[in-house]
BALOBA-1460 file (C-alpha; in Angstrom, 3 decimals):
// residues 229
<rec num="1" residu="x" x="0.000" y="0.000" z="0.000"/>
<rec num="2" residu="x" x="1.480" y="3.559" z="-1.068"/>
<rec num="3" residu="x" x="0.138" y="6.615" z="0.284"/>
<rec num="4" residu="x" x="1.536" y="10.262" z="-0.757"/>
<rec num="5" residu="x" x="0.928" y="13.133" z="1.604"/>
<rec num="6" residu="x" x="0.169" y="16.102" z="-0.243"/>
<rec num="7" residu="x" x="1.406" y="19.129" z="0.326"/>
<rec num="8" residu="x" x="0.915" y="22.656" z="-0.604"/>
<rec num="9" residu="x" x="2.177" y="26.289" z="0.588"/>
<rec num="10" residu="x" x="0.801" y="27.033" z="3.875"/>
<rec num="11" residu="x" x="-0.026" y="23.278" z="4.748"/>
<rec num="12" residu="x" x="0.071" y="22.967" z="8.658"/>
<rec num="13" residu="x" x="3.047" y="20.162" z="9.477"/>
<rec num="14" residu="x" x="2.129" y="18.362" z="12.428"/>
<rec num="15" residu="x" x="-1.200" y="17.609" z="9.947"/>
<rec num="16" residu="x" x="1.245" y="16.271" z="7.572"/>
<rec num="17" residu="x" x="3.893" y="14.845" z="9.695"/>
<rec num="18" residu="x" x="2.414" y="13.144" z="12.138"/>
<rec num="19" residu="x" x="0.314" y="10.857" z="10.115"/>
<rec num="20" residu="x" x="3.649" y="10.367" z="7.640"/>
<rec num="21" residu="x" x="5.494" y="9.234" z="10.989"/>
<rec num="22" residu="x" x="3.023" y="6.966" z="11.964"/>
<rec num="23" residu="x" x="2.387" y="5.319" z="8.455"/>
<rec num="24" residu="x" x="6.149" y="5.085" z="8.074"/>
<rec num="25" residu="x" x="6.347" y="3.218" z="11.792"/>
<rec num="26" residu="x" x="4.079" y="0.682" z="10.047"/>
<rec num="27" residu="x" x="5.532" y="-0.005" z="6.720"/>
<rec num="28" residu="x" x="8.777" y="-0.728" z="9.201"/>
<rec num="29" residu="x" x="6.971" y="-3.431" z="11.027"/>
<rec num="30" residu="x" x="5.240" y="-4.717" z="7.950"/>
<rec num="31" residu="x" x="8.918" y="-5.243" z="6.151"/>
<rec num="32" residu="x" x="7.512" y="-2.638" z="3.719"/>
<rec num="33" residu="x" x="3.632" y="-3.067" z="3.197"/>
<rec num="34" residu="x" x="2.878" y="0.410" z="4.055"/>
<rec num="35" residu="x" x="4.934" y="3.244" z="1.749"/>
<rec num="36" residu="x" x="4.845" y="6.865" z="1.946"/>
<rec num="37" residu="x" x="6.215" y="10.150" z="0.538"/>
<rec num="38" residu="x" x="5.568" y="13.904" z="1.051"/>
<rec num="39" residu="x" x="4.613" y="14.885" z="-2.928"/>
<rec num="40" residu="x" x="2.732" y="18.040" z="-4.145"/>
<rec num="41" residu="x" x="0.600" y="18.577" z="-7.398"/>
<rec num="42" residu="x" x="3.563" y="20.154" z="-8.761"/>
<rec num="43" residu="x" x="6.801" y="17.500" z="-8.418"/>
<rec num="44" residu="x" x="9.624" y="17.970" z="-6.437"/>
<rec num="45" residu="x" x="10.093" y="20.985" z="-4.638"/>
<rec num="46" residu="x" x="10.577" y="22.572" z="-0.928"/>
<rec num="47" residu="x" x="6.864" y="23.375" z="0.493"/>
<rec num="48" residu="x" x="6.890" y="26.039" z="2.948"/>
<rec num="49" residu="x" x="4.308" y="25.743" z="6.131"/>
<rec num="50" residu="x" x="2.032" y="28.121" z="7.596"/>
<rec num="51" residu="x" x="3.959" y="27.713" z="10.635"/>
<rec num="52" residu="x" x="6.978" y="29.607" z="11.395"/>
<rec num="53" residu="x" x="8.509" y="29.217" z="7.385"/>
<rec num="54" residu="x" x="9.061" y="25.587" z="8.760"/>
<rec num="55" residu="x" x="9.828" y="23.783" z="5.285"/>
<rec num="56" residu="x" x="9.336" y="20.482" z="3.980"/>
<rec num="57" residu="x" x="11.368" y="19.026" z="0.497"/>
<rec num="58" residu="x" x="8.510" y="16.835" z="-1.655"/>
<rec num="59" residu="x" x="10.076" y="14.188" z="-3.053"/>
<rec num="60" residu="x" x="7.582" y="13.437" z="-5.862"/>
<rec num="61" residu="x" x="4.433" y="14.475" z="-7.696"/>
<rec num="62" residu="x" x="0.600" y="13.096" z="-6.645"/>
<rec num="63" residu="x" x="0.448" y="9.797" z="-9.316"/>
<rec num="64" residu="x" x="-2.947" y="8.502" z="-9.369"/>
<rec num="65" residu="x" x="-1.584" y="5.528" z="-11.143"/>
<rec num="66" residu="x" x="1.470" y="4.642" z="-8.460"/>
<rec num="67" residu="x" x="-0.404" y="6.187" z="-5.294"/>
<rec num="68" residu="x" x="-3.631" y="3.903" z="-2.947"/>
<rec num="69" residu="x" x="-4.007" y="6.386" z="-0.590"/>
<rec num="70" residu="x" x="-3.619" y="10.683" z="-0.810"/>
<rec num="71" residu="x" x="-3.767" y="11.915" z="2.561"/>
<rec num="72" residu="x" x="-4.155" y="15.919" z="2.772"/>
<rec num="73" residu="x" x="-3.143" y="18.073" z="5.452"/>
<rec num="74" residu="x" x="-4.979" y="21.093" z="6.359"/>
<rec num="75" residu="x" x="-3.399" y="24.867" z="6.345"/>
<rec num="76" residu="x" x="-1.993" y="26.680" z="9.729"/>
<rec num="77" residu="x" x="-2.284" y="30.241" z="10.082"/>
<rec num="78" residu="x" x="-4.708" y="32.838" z="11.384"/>
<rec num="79" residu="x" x="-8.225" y="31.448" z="12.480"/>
<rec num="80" residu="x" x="-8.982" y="35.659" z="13.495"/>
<rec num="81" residu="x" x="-11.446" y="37.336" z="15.740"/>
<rec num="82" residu="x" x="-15.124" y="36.581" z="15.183"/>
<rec num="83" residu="x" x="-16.634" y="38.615" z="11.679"/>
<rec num="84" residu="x" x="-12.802" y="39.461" z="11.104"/>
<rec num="85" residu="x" x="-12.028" y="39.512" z="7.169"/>
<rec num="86" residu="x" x="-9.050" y="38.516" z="5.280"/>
<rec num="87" residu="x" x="-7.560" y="41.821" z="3.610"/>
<rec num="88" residu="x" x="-6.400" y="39.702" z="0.771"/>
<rec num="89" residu="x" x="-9.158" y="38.187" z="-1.468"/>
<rec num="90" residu="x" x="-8.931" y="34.417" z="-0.782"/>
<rec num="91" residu="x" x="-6.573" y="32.594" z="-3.172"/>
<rec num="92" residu="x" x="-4.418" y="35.679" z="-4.332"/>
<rec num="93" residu="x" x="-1.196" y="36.986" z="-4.022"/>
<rec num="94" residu="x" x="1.903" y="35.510" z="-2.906"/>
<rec num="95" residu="x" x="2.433" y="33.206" z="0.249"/>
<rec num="96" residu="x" x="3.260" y="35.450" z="3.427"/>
<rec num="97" residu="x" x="3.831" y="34.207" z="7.585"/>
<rec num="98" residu="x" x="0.576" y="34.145" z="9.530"/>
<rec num="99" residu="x" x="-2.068" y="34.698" z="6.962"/>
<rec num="100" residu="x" x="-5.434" y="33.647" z="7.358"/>
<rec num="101" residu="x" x="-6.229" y="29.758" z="6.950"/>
<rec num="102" residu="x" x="-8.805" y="30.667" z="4.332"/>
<rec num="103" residu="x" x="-6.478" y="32.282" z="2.022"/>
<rec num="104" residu="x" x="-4.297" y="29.651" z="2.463"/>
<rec num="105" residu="x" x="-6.915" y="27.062" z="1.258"/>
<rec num="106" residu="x" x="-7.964" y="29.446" z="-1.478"/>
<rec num="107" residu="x" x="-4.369" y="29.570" z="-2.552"/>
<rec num="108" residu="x" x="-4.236" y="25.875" z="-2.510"/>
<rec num="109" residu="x" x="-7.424" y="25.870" z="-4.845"/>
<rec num="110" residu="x" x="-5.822" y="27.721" z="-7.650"/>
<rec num="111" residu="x" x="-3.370" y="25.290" z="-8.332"/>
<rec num="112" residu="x" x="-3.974" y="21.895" z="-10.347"/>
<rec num="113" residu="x" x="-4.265" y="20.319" z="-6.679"/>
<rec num="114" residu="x" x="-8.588" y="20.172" z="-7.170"/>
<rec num="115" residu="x" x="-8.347" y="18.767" z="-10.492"/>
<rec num="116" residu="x" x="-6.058" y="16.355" z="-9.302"/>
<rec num="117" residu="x" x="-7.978" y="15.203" z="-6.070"/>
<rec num="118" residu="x" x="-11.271" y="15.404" z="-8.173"/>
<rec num="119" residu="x" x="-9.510" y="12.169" z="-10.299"/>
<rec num="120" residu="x" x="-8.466" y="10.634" z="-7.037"/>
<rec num="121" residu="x" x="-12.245" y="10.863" z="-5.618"/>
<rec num="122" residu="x" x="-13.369" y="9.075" z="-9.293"/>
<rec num="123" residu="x" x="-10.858" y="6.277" z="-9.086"/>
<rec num="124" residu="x" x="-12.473" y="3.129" z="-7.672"/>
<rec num="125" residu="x" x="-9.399" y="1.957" z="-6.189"/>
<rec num="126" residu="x" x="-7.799" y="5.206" z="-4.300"/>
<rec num="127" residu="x" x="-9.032" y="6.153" z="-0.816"/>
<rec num="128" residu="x" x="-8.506" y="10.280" z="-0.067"/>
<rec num="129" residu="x" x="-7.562" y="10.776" z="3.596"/>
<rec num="130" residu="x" x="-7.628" y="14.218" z="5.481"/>
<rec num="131" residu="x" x="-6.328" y="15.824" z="8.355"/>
<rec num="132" residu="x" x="-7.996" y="19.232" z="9.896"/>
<rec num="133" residu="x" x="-8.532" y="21.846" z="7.379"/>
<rec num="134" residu="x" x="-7.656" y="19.263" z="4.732"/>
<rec num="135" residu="x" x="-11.606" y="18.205" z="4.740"/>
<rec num="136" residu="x" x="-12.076" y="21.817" z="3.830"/>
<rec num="137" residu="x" x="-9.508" y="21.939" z="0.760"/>
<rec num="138" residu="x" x="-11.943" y="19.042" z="-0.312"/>
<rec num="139" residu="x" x="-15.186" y="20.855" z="0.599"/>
<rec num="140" residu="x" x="-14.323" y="24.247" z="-1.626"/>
<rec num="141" residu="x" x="-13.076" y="22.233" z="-4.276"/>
<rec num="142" residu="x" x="-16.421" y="20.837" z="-4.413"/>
<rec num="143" residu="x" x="-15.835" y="17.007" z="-3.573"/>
<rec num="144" residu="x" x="-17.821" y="16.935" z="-0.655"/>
<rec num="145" residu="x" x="-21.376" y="17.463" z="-0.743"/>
<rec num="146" residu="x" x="-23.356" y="14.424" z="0.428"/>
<rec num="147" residu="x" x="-20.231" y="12.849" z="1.803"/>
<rec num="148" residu="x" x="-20.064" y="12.289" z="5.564"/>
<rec num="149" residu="x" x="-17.130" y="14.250" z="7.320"/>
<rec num="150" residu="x" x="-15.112" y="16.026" z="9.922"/>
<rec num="151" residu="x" x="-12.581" y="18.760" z="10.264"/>
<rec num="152" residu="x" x="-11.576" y="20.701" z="13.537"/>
<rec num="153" residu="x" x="-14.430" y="21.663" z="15.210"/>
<rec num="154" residu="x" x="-14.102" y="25.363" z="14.532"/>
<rec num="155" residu="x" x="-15.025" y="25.362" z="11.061"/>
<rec num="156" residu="x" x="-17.478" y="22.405" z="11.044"/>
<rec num="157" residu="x" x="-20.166" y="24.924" z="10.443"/>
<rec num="158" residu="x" x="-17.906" y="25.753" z="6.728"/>
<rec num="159" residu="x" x="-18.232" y="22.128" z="6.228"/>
<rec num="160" residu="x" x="-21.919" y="21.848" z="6.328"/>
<rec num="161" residu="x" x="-22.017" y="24.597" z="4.060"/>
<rec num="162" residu="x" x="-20.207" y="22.842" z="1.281"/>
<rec num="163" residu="x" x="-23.115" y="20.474" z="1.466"/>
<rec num="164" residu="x" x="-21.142" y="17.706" z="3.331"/>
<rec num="165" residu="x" x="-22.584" y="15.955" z="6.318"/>
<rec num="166" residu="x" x="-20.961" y="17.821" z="8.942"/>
<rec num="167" residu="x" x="-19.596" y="14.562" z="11.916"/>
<rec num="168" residu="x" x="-18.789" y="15.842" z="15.097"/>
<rec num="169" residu="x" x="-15.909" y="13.517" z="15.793"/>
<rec num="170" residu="x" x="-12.307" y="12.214" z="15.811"/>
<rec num="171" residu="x" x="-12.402" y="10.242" z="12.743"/>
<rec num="172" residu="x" x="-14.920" y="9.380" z="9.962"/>
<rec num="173" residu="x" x="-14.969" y="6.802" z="8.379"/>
<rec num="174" residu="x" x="-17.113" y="6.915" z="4.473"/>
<rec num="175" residu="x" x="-15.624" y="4.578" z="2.479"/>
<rec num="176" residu="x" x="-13.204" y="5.879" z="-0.026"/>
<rec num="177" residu="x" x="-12.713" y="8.780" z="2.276"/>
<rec num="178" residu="x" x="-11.272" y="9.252" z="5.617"/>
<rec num="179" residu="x" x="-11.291" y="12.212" z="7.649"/>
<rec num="180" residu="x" x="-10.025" y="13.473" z="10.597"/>
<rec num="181" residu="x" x="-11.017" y="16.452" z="12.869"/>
<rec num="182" residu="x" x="-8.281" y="18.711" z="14.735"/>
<rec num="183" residu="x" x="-4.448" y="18.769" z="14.275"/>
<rec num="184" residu="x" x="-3.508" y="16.062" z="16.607"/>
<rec num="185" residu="x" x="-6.263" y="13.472" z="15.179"/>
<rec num="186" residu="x" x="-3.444" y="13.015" z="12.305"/>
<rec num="187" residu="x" x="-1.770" y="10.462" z="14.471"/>
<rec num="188" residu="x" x="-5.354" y="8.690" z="15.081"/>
<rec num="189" residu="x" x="-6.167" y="8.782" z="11.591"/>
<rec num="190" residu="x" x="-2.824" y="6.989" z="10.805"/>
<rec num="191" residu="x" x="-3.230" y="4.332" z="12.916"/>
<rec num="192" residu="x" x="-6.542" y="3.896" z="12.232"/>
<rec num="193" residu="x" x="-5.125" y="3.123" z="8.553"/>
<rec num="194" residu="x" x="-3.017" y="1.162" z="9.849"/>
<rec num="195" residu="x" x="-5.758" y="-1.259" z="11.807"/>
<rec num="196" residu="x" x="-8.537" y="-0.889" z="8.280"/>
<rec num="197" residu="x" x="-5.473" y="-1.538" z="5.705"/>
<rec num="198" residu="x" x="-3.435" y="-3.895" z="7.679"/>
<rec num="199" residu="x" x="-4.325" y="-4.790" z="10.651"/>
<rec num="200" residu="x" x="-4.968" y="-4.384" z="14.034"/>
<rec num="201" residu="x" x="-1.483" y="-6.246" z="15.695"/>
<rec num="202" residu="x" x="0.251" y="-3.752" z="13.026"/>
<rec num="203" residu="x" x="-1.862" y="-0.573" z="14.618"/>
<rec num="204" residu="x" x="-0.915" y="-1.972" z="18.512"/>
<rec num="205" residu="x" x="2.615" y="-2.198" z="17.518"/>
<rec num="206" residu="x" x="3.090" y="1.302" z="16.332"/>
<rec num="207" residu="x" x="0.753" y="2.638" z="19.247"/>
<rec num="208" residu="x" x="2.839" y="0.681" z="21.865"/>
<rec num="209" residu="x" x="6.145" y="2.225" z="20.027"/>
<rec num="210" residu="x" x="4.377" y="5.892" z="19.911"/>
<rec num="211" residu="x" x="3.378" y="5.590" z="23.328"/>
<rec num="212" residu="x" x="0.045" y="7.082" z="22.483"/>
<rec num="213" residu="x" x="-3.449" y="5.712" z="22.639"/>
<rec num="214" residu="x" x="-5.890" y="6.340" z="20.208"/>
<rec num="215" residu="x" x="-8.826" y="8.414" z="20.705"/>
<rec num="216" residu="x" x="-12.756" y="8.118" z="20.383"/>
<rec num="217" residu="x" x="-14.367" y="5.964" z="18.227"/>
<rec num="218" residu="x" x="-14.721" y="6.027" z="14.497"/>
<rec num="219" residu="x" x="-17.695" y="7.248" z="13.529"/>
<rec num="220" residu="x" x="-19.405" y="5.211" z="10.044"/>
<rec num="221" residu="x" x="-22.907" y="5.769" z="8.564"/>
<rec num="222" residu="x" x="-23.559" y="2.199" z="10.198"/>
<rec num="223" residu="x" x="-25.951" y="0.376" z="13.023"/>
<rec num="224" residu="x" x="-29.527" y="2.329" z="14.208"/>
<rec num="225" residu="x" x="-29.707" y="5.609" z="14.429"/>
<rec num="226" residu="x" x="-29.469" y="6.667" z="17.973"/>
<rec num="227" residu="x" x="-32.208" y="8.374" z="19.760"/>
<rec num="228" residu="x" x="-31.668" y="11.727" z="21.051"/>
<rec num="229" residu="x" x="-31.708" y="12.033" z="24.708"/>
């Protein structure tokens, strides 16, 4: 199984990072059943963060025909007071430190990154994986409406409005797409691939070597639908 972790200018890094670390943990106890790679829409290149210029070096391009899995990272950068506007019109001009995280998606969406993920969310055979606000670059791209979903819990609301079916939890589960909800989810959501791709003695192993325990429960469209209380 090969995932590639996209990234793009402005991507937040533990969104990115910590999933790649955990992913990587279990291709090393798998003797290599799990690969993955940092890539970007573009090819090669060093990918700058919305956090503190921290940079990343891609080493490869999103390949629908090499990659199983793209996992995308949401964007870190100003979330602003409440009713507070970007000065910059969202997806313009050139990358600056602590813009707003809507820009930063905008930005994102002017790229071939949409048209790209668009062919990934076709294909029969590739699952699309998020992390935070990487739901969202999803959501404006307009690959989410009538798809179950999370993001962080600030901008669940945003997610509603894209027409996706806005799930108040850790990680969802909905098929061909996996989604998780604030920055640190990233290291549930890769060992939650781990236990759904592989299994679960390969999830334990890299939980036991992160010394971390994963969170919540995964939330699918299954089983009766609860009663409110």
């Amino acid at each position: 199984m090969h995932i590639q972790v996209v990234l793009f200018d402005g991507f937040d890094p533990l969104d990115a990072i910590a999933p790649y670390e955990v992913l990587y943990a279990g291709g090393a106890v798998t003797n290599g059943a799990v690969t993955v790679e940092l890539v970007t829409a573009e090819g090669p290149r060093e990918v700058v963060s919305g956090t503190g210029g921290l940079t990343l070096c891609a080493t490869g391009a999103l390949d629908l025909e090499r990659a199983d899995m793209f996992l995308v990272p949401g964007a870190s950068g100003r979330v602003g007071e409440p009713g507070e506007a970007p000065a910059e019109e969202v997806g313009v001009g050139e990358w600056k430190q602590d813009e707003f995280i809507q820009v930063l998606l905008g930005r994102a969406l002017t790229t071939d990154l949409p048209a790209l993920l668009k062919q990934a969310m076709d294909a029969p055979d590739i699952t699309v994986a998020t992390v935070c606000g990487g739901s969202l670059v999803l959501a404006m791209a307009g690959l989410l409406e009538g798809r179950h979903a999370t993001t962080h819990h600030m901008c669940l609301d945003m997610l509603a409005a894209s027409g996706a079916h806005a799930v108040r939890a850790r990680i969802v589960d909905d098929g061909d797409l996996i989604t998780g909800a604030g920055v640190t989810s990233g290291l549930d959501l890769g060992l939650y691939i781990l236990e759904r791709e592989v299994g679960p003695r390969v999830a334990y192993a890299v939980e036991e070597l992160f010394s971390h325990e994963r969170r919540g429960t995964v939330w699918r469209a299954q089983g009766p639908t609860p009663t409110p209380l």
